[in-house]
C-alpha positions in Angstrom: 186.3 29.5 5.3 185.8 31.3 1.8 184.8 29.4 -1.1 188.4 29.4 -2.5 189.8 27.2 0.4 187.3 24.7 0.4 187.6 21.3 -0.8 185.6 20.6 -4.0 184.3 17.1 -4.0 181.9 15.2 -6.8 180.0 12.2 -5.1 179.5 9.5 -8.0 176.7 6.9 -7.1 173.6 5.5 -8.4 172.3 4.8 -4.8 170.1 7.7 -4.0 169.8 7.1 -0.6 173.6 6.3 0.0 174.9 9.4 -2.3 172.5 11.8 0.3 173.3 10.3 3.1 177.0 10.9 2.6 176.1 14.4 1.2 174.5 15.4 4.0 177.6 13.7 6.2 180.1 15.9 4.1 178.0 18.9 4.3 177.7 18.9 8.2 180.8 17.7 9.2 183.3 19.5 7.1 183.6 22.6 5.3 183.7 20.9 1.5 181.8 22.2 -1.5 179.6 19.1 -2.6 178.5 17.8 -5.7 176.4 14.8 -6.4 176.0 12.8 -9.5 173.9 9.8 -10.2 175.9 8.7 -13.1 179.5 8.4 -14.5 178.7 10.4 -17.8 177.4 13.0 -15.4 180.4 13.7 -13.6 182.6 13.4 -16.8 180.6 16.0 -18.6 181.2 18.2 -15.7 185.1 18.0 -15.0 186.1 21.3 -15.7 184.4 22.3 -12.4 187.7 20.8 -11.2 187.0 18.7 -8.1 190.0 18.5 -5.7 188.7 14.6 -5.1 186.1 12.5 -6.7 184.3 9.4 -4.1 183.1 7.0 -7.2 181.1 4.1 -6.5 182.7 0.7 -8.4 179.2 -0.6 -9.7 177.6 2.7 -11.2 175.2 1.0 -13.5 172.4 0.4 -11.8 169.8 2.8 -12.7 170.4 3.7 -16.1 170.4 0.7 -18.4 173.8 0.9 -20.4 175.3 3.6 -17.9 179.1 3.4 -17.4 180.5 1.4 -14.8 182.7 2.8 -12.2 186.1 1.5 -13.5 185.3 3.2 -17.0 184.6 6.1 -14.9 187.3 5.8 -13.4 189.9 5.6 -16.8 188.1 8.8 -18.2 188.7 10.6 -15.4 192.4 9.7 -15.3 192.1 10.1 -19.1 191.2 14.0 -18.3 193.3 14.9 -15.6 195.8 11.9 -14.0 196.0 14.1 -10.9 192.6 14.0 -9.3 192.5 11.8 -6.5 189.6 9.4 -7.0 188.5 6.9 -4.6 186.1 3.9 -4.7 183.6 2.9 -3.2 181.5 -0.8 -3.2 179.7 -2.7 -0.8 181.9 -5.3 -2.4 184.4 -6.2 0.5 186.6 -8.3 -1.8 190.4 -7.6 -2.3 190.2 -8.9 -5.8 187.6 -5.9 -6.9 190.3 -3.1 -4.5 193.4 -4.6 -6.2 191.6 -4.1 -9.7 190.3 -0.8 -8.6 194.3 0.4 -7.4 195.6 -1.1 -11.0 193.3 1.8 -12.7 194.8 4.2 -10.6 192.4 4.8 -7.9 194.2 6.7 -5.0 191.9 4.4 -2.4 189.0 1.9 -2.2 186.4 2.1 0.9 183.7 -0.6 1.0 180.4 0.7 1.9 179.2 0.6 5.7 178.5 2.2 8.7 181.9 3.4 8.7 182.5 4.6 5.4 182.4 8.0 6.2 185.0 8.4 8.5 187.5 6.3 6.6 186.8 8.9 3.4 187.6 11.5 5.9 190.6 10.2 6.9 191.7 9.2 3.1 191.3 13.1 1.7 193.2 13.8 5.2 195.5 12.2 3.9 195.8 12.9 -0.1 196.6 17.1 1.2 198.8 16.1 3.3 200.8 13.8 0.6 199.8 17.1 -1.9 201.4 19.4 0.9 204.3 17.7 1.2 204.8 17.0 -2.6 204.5 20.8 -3.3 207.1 21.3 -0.3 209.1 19.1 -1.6 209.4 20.4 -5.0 210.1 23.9 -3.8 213.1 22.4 -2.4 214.1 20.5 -5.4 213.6 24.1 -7.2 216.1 25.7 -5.6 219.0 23.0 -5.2 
């Protein structure tokens, strides 16, 4: 696959070991261009790279003293471009913090586990295939 079909996605967390770990579970099970970022001012600075969809963890703040949290992360983001799918992640399994998370817009919320990975494959699965569908449907619409 050339560089141009791939799927661009920026990895947002200030876990090193979880934001590798899921690197390296991108990288050899998918054809996606990767980009990691420890913080949320990180990825912000670099949205013009134009990710297709950004995995965002909800806490964010934990390594830099002041660093901004996922959910303001998350409204800059939108703020930029309303149309990149973001979802979050926590190893908060509460509905309260996902129901929070949906009201800023998030597309999805995955709590971190052993599982994690799979169900972020199935979510971007799923975003194309509601982008495919929107595009097909608006070529429709085009010419009615």
């Amino acid at each position: 696959m050339n560089e141009d079909s791939k799927i661009k996605i920026f990895l947002v967390d200030d876990d090193a070991l979880f934001l590798k770990s899921l690197e390296i579970e991108f990288l050899d099970n998918a054809d996606f261009i990767v980009e990691t970022y420890p913080t949320g001012e990180l990825c912000l600075a670099i949205l013009s790279n134009n990710p297709d969809v950004i995995i965002l963890d909800y806490q964010l703040d934990g390594i830099v003293h002041g660093a901004m949290n996922g959910l303001d992360t998350l409204d800059r983001i939108k703020d930029f471009n309303v149309d990149i799918p973001v979802i979050m992640l926590s190893s908060q399994d509460k509905i309260e913090v996902a129901i929070n998370c949906m009201h800023h817009k998030a597309f999805d919320y995955v709590v971190k586990s052993e599982t994690a990975f799979v169900r972020l494959q199935k979510i971007i699965t799923t975003i194309f295939k509601y982008q495919k569908m929107e595009k097909e449907l608006n070529w429709y619409m085009d010419r009615m």
